[in-house]
Backbone as a ProteinNet text record, in pm:
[ID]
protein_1_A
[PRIMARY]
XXXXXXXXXXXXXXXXXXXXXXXXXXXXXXXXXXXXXXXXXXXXXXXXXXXXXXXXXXXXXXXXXXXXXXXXXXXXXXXXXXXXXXXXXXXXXXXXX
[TERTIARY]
-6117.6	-6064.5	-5927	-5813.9	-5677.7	-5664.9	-5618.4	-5552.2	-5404.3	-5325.9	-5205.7	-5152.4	-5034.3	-5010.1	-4977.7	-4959.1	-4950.8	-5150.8	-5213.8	-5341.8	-5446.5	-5402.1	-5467.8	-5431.6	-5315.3	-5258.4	-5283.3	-5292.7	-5339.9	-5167.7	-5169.7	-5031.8	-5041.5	-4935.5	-4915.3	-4829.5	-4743.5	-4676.5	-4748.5	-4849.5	-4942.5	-5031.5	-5031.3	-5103.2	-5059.9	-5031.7	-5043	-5010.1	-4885.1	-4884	-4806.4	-4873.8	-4873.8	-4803.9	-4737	-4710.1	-4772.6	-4813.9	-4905.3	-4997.1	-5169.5	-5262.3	-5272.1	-5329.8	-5345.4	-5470.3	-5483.9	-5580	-5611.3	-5730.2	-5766.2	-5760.7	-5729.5	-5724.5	-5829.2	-5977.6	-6054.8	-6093.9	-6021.7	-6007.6	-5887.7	-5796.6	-5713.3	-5713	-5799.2	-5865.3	-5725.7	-5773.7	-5689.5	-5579.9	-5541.6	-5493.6	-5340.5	-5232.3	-5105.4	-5095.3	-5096.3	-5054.6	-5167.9	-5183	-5287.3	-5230.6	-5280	-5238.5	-5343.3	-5266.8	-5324	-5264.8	-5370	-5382.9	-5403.3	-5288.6	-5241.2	-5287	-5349.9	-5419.4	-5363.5	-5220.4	-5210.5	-5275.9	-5329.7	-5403	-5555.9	-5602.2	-5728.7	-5826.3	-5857	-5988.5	-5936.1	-6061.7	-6020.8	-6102.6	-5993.8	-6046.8	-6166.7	-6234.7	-6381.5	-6399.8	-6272.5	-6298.8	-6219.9	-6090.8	-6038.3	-6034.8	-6117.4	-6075.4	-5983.9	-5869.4	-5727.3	-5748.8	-5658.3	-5616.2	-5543.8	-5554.9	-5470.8	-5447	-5352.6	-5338	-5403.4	-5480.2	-5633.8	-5588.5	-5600.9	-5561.8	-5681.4	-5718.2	-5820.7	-5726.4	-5806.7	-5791.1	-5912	-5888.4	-5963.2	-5940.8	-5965.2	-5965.1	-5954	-6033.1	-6015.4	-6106.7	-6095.2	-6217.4	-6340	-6429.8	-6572.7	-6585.2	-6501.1	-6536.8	-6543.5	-6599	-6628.4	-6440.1	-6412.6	-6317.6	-6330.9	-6254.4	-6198.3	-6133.3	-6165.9	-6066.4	-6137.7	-5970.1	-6003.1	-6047.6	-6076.8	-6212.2	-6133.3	-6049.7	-5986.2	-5840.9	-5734	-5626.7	-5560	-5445	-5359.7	-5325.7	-5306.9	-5291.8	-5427.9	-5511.8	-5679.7	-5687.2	-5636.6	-5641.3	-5510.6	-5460	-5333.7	-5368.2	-5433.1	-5476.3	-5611.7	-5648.6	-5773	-5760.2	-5665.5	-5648.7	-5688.1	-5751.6	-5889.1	-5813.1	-5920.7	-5879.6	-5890.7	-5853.7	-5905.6	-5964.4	-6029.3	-6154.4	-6258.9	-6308.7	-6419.8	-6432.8	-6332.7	-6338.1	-6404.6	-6326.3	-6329.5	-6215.8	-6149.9	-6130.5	-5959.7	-5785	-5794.5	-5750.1	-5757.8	-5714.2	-5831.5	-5960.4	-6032.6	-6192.9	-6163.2	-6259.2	-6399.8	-6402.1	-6511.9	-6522.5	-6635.4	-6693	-6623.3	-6572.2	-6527	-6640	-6690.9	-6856.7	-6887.6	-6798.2	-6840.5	-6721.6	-6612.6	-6502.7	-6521.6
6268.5	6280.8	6345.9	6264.5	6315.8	6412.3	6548.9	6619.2	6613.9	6647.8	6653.2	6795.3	6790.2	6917.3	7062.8	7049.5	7136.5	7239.4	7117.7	7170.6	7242.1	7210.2	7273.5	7425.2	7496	7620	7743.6	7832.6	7914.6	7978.5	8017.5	8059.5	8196.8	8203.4	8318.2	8402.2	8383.4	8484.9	8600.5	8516.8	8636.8	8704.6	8708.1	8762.5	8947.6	9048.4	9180	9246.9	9292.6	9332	9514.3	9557	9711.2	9801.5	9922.9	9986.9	10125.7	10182.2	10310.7	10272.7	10331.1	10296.2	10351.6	10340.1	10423.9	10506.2	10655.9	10712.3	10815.8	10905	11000.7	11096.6	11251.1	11361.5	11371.9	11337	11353.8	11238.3	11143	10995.6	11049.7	11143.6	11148.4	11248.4	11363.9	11455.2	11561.4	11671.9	11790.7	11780.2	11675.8	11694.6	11594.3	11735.1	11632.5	11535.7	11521	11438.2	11363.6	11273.6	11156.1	11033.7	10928.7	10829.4	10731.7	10641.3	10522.8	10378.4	10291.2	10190.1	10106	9989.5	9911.2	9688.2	9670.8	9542.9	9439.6	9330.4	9278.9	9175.5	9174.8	9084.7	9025.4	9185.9	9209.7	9211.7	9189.4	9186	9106.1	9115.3	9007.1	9096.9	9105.8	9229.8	9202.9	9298.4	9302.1	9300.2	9265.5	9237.7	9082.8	9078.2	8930.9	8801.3	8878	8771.4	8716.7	8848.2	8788.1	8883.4	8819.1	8870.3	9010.4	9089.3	9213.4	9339.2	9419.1	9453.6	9570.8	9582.3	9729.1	9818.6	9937.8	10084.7	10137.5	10190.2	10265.5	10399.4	10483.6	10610.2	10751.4	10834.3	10976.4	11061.8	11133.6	11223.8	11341.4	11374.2	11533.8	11506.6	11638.5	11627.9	11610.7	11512	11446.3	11410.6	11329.8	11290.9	11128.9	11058.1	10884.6	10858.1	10729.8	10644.1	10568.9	10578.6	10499.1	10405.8	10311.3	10184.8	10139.7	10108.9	10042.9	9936.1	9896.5	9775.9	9750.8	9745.1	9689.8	9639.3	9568.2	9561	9666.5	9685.2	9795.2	9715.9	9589.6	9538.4	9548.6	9544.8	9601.5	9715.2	9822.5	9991.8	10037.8	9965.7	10017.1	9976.3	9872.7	9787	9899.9	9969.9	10025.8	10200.1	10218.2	10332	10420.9	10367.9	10415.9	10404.4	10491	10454.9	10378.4	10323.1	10203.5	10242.8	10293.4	10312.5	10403	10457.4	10517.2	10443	10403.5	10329.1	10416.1	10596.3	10666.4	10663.8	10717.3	10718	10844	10813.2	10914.2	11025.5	10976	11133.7	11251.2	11172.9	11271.3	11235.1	11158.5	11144.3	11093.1	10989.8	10943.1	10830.5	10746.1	10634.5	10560.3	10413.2	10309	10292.7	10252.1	10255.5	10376.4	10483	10606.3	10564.2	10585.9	10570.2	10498.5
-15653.4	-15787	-15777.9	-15847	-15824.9	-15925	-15913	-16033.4	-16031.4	-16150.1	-16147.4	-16106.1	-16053	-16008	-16047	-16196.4	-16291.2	-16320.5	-16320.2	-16342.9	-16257.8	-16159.6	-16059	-16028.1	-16060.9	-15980.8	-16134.1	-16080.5	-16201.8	-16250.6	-16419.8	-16437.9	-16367.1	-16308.6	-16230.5	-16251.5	-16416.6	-16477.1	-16546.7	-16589	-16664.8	-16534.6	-16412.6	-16291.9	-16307.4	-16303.6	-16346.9	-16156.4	-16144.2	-15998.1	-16057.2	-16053.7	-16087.4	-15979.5	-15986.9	-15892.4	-15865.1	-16009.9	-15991.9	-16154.8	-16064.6	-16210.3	-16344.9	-16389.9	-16512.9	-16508.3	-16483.4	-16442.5	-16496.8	-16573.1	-16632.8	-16522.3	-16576.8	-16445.1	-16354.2	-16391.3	-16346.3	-16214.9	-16258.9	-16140	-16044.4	-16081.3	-16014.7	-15905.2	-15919.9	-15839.4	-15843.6	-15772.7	-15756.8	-15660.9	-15540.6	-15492.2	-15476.2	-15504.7	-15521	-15386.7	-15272.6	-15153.1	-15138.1	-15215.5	-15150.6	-15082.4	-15073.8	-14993.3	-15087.1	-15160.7	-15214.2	-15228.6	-15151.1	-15081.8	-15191.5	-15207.9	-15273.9	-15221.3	-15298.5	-15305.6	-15365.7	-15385.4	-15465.6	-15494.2	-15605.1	-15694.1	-15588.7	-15540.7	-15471.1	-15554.5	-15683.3	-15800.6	-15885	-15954.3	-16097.4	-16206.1	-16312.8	-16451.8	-16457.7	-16512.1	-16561.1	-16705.5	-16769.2	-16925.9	-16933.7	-16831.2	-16903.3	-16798.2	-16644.6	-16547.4	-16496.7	-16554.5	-16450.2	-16332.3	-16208	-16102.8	-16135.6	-16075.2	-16040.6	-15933.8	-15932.6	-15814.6	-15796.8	-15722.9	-15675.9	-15636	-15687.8	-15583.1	-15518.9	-15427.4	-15378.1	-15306.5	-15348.2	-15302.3	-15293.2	-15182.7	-15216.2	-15273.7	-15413.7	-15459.5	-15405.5	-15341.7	-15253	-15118.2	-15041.3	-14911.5	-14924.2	-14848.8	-14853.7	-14999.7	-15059.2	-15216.6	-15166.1	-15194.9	-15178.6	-15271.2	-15208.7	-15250.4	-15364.9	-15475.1	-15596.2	-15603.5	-15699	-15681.7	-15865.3	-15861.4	-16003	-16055.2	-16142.8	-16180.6	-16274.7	-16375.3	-16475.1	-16474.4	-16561.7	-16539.2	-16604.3	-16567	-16654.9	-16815.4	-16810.5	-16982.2	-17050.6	-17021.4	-17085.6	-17098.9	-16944.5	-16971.6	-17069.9	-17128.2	-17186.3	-17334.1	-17373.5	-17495.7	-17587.1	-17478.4	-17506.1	-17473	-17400.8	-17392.2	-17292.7	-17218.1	-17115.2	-16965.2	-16898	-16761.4	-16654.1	-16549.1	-16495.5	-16417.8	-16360.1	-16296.8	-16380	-16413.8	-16467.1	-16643.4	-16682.8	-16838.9	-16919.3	-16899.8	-17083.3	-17117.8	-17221.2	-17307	-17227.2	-17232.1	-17148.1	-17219.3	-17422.5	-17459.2	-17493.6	-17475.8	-17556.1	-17432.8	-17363.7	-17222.9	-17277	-17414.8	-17459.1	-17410.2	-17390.5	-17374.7	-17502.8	-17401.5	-17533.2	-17632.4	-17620.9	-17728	-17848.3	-17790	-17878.4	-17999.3	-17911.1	-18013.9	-18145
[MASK]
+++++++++++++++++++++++++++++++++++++++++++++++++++++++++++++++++++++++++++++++++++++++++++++++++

């Protein structure tokens, strides 16, 4: 089955390549010198299914690694943070709000 060449390739203007996330203090941990490891367009949102670019990082010593699950145009639309998804002026669950 032939497709045309327009239809096949996904638009890749609306694709989201970020340089630092959008993160509540508590995602961001205590420590100023971290090291966070940059994914472009390593996930796909968990609200709109676009591609975007993943941070993973450690918070502090023996704390497990973070990485964000949302895009920054969803965490910015909603207010929230991209990895844990509260709320980042008042640290509520979207649902409460």
């Amino acid at each position: 089955m032939a497709m045309s060449k327009g239809t096949g390739h996904y638009n890749r203007q609306v694709w989201e390549d970020g340089q630092f996330p959008i993160l509540c203090q508590t995602c961001l941990g205590d420590n100023p010198y971290m090291r966070i490891m940059t994914e472009k367009f390593g996930a796909q949102c968990k609200v709109c299914n676009r591609p975007f670019t993943t941070f993973r990082w450690c918070p502090g010593l023996k704390m497990r690694y973070k990485k964000t699950e949302i895009c920054q145009t969803c965490a910015r639309a909603k207010n929230i943070c991209q990895t844990c998804l509260l709320d980042l002026q008042y640290g509520l669950p979207v649902q409460v709000r």
